[in-house]
Every structure is written in structure tokens, then in C-alpha cells.
C-alpha positions as CSV (number, residue, x, y, z in Angstrom):
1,X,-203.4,-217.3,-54.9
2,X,-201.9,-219.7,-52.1
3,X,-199.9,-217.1,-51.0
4,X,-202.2,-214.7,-49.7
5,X,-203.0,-214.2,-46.1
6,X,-206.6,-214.3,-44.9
7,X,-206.5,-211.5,-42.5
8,X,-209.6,-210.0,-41.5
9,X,-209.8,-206.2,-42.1
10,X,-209.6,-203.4,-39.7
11,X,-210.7,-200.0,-40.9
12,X,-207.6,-197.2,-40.5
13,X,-209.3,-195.6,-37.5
14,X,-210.7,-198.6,-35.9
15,X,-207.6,-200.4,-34.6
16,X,-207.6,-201.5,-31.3
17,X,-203.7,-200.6,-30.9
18,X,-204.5,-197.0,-31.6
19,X,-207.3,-196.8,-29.0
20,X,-204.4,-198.2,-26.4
21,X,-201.8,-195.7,-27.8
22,X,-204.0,-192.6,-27.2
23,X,-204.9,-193.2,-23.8
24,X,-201.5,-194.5,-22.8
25,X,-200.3,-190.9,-24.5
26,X,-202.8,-189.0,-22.7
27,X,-201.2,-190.5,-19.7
28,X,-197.5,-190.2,-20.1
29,X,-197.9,-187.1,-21.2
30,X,-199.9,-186.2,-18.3
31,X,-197.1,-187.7,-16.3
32,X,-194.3,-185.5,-18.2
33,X,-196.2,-182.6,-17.2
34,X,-196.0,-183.6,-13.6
35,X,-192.4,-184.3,-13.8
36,X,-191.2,-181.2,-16.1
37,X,-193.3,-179.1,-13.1
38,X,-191.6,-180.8,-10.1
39,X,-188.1,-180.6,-12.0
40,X,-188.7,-177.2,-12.6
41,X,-189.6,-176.4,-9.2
42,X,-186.5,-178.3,-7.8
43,X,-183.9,-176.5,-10.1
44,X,-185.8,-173.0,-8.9
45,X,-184.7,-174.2,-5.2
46,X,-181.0,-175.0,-6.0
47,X,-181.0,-171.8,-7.7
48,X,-182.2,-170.2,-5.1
49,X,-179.9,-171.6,-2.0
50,X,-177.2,-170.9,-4.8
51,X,-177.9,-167.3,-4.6
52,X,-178.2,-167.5,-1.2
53,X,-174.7,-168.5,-0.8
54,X,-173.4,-166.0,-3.5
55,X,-174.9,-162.9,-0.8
56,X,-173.7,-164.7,2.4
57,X,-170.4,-165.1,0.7
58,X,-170.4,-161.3,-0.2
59,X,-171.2,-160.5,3.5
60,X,-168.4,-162.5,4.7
61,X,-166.1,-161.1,2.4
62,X,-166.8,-157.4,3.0
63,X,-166.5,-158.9,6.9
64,X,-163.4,-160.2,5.9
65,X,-162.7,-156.5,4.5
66,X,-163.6,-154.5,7.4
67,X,-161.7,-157.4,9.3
68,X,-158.4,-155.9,7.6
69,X,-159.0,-152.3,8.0
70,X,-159.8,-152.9,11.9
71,X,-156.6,-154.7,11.6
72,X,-154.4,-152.0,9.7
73,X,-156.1,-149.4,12.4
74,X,-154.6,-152.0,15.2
75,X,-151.2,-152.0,13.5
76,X,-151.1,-148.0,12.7
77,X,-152.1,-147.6,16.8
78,X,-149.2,-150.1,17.9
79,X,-146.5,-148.7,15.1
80,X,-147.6,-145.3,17.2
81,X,-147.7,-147.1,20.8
82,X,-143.7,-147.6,19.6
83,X,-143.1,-144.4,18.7
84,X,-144.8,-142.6,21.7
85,X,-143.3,-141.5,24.9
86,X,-144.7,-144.5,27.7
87,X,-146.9,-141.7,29.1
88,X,-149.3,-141.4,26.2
89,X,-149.3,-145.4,26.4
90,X,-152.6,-145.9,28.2
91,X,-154.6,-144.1,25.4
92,X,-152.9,-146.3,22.8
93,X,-153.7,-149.3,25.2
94,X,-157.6,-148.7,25.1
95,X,-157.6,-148.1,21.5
96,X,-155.5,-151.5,20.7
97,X,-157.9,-153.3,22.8
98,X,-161.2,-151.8,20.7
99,X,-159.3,-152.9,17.9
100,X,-159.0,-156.2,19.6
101,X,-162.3,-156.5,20.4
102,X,-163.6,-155.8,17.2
103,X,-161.6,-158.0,15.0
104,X,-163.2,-160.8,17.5
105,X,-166.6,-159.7,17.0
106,X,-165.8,-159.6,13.1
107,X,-164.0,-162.5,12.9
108,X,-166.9,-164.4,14.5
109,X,-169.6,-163.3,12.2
110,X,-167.6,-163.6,8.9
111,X,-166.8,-167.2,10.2
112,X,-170.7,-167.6,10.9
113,X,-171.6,-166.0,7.2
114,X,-168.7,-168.9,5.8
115,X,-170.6,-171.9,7.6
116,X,-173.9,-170.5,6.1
117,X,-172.2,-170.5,2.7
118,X,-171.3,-173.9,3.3
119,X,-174.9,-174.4,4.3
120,X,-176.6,-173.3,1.3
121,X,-174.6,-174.8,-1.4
122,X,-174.8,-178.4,0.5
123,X,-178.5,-177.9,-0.1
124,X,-178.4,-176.4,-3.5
125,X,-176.0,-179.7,-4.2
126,X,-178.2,-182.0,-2.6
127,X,-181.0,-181.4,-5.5
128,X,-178.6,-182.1,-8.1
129,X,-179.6,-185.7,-8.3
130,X,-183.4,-185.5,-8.0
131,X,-183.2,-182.5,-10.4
132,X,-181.4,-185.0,-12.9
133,X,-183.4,-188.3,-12.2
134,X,-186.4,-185.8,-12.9
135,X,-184.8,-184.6,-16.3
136,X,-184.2,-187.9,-17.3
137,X,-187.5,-189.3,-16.4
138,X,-189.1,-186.2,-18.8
139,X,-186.8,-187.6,-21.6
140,X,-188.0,-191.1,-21.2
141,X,-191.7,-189.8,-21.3
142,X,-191.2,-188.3,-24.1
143,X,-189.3,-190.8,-26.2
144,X,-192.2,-193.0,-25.2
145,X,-194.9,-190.4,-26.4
146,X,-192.7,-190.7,-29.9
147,X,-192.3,-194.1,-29.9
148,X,-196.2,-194.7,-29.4
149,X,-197.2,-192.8,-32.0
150,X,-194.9,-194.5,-34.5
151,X,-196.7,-197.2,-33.2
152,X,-199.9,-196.1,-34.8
153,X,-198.0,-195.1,-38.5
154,X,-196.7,-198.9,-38.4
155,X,-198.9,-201.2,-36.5
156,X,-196.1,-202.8,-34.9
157,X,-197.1,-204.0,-31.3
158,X,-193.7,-204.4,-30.3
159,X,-193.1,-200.8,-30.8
160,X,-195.6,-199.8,-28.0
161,X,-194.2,-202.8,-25.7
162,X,-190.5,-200.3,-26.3
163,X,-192.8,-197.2,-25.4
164,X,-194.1,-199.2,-22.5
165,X,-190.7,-200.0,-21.3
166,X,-189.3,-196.3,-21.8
167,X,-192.3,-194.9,-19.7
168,X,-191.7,-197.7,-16.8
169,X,-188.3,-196.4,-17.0
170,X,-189.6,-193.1,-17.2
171,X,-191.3,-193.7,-13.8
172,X,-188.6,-195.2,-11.9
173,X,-186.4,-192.2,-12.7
174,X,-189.4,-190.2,-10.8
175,X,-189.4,-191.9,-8.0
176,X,-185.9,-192.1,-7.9
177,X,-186.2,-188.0,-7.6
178,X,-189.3,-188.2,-5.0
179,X,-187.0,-191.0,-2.8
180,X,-183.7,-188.3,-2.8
181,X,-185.9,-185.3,-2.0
């Protein structure tokens, strides 16, 4: 008999650690939902300025199109400058510098659509970090959740000081995200 322990009995669903557990559950979960909102919400903007580049860069590439056919037209009027007597000449002269024109007006607003590409996926690459920080901080929460409630099963303290740890980590990752937004 000397070598039993004398430790006072807690009934199964009195322990104080369990009490602890469920609220600090409550809470990180709580938090995950937060976080899994705000990373959702932040991959649904990179998404969008990614699609925003995608149509920009289709409207600079038709401009880039009609650029060329403008061009060809240009080429067709000089080939028929050449071939022309020099009297028909002015006619050619006005149309070569329509074609001119145009291919400078074109040229300018394909160049614009290319910068606004550039634009849009800078942004949509900008939320690649807080997007991940925010996906790693909804991991952490939800190791923690699992580690707490192996807590309960085993009654190991130390187990919820790790859960602890993995929701402060949890947390930094978040404001890591809210700090890079």
C-alpha cells in the first residue's frame, strides 16, 4: 500500500482543465472563423485583379491586332504609292498618313491597356502574402482546437500550454496578414 498516491478525486466532467479547454475552443474557433472569412475575402480580390488583367491583356492584344492590320493597310498603300504614276501620289499621301495616325492612336492605348495589366497583377501579387500568413494562421487554429481537445481525453496540462502556443502563433500569423494589407 506505500505505493499508492493520495490524489483527491475529480469527477470526469468536473475538471477544471476542461472548463479552460472549452472556452479557449470557443474562442479559437471563433478566431478561425474570422480568419478563414478575411482569407477568403483576400483570395476573392487577387482573383479578381487577376481577371482584370486577363481582359485588359485581351484588349491590348486585339489593339495589338488591329495595330497590324492598320499596319499591313500602310504597307499595301505605300507598295501602291511605288507602283503609281507621281500624279495619283497625293491621294496615297493622305491615306499613308491616316494610317500613320492611327497606328499612333493604337499604339498608345494598347501601351496604356499593357501598364494596366501590369497594374492589376502587382495588386493581385501583393495579396499573396497576407492571403498565406491568413492560411497559415487558420491551420494553427485549428491544430490548436485538436490539440485542446486531446487535452481533455488525457489530462495532460502541457498539452493545452502546446495548444496555447499554436493559437499565439496562430495570432501572429493574423496580424502578420492585417500589417501587409
Amino acid at each position: 500500500m506505500g505505493d499508492e498516491l493520495d490524489v483527491p478525486h475529480i469527477p470526469a466532467g468536473d475538471h477544471p482543465l476542461g472548463k479552460w479547454v472549452a472556452i479557449f475552443t470557443a474562442i479559437v474557433a471563433t478566431m478561425g472563423g474570422i480568419v478563414g472569412h478575411e482569407a477568403s475575402h483576400i483570395a476573392n480580390e487577387a482573383i479578381l485583379y487577376k481577371n482584370q488583367a486577363v481582359l485588359k491583356k485581351t484588349d491590348a492584344s486585339n489593339q495589338w491586332a488591329y495595330y497590324q492590320a492598320v499596319s499591313t493597310k500602310s504597307h499595301l498603300m505605300e507598295l501602291a504609292k511605288e507602283l503609281t504614276s507621281p500624279q495619283s501620289h497625293p491621294g496615297y499621301d493622305e491615306k499613308l498618313a491616316k494610317y500613320a495616325q492611327q497606328k499612333d492612336e493604337i499604339q498608345q492605348r494598347a501601351n496604356g491597356l499593357e501598364e494596366q495589366v501590369k497594374a492589376a497583377d502587382a495588386k493581385s501579387a501583393a495579396l499573396r502574402e497576407p492571403r498565406q500568413s491568413l492560411f497559415l494562421a487558420l491551420a494553427l487554429f485549428q491544430i490548436a482546437i485538436s490539440v485542446a481537445s486531446v487535452t481533455v481525453l488525457t489530462r495532460q496540462a502541457w498539452l493545452f500550454a502546446i495548444a496555447g502556443l499554436g493559437a499565439l502563433s496562430g495570432i501572429g500569423f493574423w496580424i502578420s496578414a492585417i500589417a501587409s494589407h
